[in-house]
DRENDOTI-211197 format. One record per residue (C-alpha): residue in three letters; x, y, z. Coordinates in Angstrom, 3 decimals, padded with zeros to 6 digits. Example, Ala and Ser with C-alpha at 12.3 -4.5 7.8 and 13.67 -1.06 7.14 Angstrom:
<pts>
> aa	x	y	z
> Ala	012.300	-004.500	007.800 .
> Ser	013.670	-001.060	007.140 .
</pts>
This chain:
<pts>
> aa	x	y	z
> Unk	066.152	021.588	-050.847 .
> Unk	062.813	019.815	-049.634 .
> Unk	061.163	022.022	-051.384 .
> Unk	062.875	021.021	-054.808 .
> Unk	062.415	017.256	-054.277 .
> Unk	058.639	017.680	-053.936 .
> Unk	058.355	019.629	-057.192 .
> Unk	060.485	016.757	-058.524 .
> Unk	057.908	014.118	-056.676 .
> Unk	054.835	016.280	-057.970 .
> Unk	056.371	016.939	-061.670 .
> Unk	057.020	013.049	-062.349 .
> Unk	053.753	012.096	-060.627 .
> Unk	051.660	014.363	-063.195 .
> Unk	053.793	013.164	-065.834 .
> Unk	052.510	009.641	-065.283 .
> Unk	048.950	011.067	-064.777 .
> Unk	048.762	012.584	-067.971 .
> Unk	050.087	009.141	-069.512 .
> Unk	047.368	007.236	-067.873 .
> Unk	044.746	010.369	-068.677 .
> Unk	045.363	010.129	-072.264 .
> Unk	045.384	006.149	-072.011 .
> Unk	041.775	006.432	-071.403 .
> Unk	041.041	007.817	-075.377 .
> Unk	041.352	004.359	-076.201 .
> Unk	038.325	003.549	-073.772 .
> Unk	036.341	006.467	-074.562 .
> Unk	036.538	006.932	-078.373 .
> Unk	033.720	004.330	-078.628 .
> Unk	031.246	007.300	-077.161 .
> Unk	032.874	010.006	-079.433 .
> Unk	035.034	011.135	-076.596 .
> Unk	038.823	011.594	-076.588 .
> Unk	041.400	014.051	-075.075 .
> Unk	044.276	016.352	-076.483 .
> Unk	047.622	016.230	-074.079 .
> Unk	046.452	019.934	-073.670 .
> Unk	043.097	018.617	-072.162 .
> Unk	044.736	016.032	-070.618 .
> Unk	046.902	018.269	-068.920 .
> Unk	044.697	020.831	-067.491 .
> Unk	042.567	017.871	-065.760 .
> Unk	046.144	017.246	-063.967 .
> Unk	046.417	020.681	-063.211 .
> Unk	042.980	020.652	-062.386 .
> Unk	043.023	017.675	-059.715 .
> Unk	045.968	019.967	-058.053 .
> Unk	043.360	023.123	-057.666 .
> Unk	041.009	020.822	-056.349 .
> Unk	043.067	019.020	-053.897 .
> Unk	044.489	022.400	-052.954 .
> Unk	041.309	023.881	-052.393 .
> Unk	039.509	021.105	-050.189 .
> Unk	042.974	020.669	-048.846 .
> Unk	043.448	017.117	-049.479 .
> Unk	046.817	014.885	-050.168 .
> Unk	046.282	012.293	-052.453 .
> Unk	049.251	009.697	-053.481 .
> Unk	049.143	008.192	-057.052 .
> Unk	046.873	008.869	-059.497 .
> Unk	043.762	010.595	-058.564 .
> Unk	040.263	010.306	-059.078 .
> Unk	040.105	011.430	-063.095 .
> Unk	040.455	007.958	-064.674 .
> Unk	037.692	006.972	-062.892 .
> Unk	035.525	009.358	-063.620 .
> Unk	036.533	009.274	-067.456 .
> Unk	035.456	005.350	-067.059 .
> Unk	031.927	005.906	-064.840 .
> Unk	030.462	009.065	-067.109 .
> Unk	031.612	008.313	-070.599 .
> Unk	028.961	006.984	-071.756 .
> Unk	026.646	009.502	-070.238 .
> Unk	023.828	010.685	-072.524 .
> Unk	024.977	014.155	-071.177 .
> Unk	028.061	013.957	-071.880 .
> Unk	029.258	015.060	-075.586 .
> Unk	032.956	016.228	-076.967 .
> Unk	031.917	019.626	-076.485 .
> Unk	031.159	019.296	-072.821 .
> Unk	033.956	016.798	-071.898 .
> Unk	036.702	018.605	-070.690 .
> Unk	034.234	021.150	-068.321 .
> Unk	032.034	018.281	-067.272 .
> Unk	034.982	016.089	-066.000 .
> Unk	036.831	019.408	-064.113 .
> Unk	033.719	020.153	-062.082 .
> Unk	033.016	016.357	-061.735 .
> Unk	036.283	016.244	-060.847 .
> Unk	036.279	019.093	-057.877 .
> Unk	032.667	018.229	-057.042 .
> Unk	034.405	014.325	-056.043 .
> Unk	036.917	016.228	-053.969 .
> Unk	034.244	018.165	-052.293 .
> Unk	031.952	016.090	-050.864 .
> Unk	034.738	013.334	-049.799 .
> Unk	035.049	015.837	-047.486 .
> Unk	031.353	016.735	-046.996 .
> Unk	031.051	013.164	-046.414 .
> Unk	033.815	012.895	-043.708 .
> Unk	035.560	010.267	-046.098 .
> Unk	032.923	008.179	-044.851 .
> Unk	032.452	007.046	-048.498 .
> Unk	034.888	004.470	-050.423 .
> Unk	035.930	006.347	-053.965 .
> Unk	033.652	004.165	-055.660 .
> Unk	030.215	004.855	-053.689 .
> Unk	030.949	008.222	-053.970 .
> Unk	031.397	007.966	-057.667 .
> Unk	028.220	005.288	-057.856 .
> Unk	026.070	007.749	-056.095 .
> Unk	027.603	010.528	-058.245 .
> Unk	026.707	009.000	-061.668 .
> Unk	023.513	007.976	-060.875 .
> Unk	022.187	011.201	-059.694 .
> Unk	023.598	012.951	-062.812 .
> Unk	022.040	010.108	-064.877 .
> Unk	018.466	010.661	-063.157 .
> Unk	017.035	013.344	-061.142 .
> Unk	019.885	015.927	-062.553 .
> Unk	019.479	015.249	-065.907 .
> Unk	023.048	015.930	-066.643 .
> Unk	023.324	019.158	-064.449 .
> Unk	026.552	019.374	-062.899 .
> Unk	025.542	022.428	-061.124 .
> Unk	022.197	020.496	-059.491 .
> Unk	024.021	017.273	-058.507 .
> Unk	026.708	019.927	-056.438 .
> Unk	024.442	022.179	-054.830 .
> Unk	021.198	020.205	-054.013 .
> Unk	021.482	016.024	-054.742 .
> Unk	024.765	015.527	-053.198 .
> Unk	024.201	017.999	-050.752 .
> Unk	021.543	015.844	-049.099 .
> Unk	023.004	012.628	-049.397 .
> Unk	026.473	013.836	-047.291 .
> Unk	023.968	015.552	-045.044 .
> Unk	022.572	011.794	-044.390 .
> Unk	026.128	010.418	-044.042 .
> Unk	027.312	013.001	-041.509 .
> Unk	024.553	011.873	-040.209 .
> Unk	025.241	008.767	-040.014 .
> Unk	023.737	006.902	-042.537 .
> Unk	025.521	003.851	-043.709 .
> Unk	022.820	001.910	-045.884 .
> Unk	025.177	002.431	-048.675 .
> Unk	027.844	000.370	-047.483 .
> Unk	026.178	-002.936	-048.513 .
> Unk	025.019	-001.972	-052.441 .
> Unk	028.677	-000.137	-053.142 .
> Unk	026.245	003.372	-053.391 .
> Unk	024.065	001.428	-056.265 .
> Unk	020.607	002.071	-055.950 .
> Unk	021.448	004.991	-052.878 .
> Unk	020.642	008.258	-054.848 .
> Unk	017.294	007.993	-055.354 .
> Unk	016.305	007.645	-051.452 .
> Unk	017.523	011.283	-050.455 .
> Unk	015.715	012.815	-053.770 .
> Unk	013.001	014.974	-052.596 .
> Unk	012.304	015.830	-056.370 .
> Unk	009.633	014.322	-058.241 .
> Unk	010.972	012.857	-061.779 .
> Unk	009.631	014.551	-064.802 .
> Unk	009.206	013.401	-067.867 .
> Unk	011.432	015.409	-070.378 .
> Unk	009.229	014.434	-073.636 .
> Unk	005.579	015.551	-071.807 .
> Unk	007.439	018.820	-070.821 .
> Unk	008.120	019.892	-074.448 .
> Unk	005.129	018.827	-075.622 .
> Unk	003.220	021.067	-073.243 .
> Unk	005.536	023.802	-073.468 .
> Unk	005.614	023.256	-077.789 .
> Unk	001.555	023.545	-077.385 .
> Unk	002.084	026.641	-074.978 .
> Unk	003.985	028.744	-077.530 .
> Unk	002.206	027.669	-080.592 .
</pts>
């Protein structure tokens, strides 16, 4: 029996998530980005995985509609990448709440998130999971807190050990290389 009212609870709570999912094209068209129900649905499913996996309970509606609002207009971000981009953004969120003892409000996490993608990462989901991110929950656990005042604006760039590179210079060295 309790088992059947929490598959009730969890079926009419992803019903409304994939309502407010899919309320998001109308925010997200602008950058050429919009969702099918399909998509829409296997970020739902998705968020369960995720939540699952870093075993995490979460009440209402998740983390996806505010991801969909911080990296749509991402220069990285295109209709072909959309749907993969926002699952891994997605379970890397989930991830390093818990890396970062849930030291971090939603929104620093997601501030520190988008900037690193934006800068040192250059839109490389796999960089800002295993290396950026990585270092900045290190200096939480740690007990850094210098986040707290600027809402994680402006906190990325202090724990990148990376120098920036400039993307133009690159090809034109490596376009005088080959030819």
């Amino acid at each position: 029996m309790k088992d059947n009212i929490y598959e009730l609870l969890v079926m009419a709570g992803n019903k409304q998530q994939l309502e407010t999912v899919l309320s998001c094209n109308a925010r997200t068209e602008k950058y050429g980005l919009s969702l099918t129900k399909e998509e829409a649905q296997m970020l739902v499913q998705s968020r369960q995985e995720s939540l699952k996996t870093q075993r995490r309970v979460e009440f209402g509606e998740g983390i996806i509609t505010e991801l969909i609002d911080a990296f749509c207009d991402s220069v990285y971000i295109d209709q072909n990448n959309y749907v993969q981009t926002l699952t891994q953004l997605q379970d890397i969120f989930y991830l390093y709440k818990n890396e970062a003892q849930d030291n971090l409000t939603d929104d620093e996490l997601i501030m520190v998130m988008k900037e690193l993608y934006e800068g040192i990462c250059f839109g490389s989901v796999e960089y800002l999971e295993e290396t950026c991110l990585e270092r900045f929950a290190r200096a939480v656990r740690a007990g850094y807190r210098g986040y707290e005042k600027s809402g994680g604006k402006g906190e990325a760039s202090k724990f990148s050990e990376e120098k920036r590179w400039d993307r133009d210079l690159y090809l034109e060295v490596l376009y005088d290389e080959l030819c």
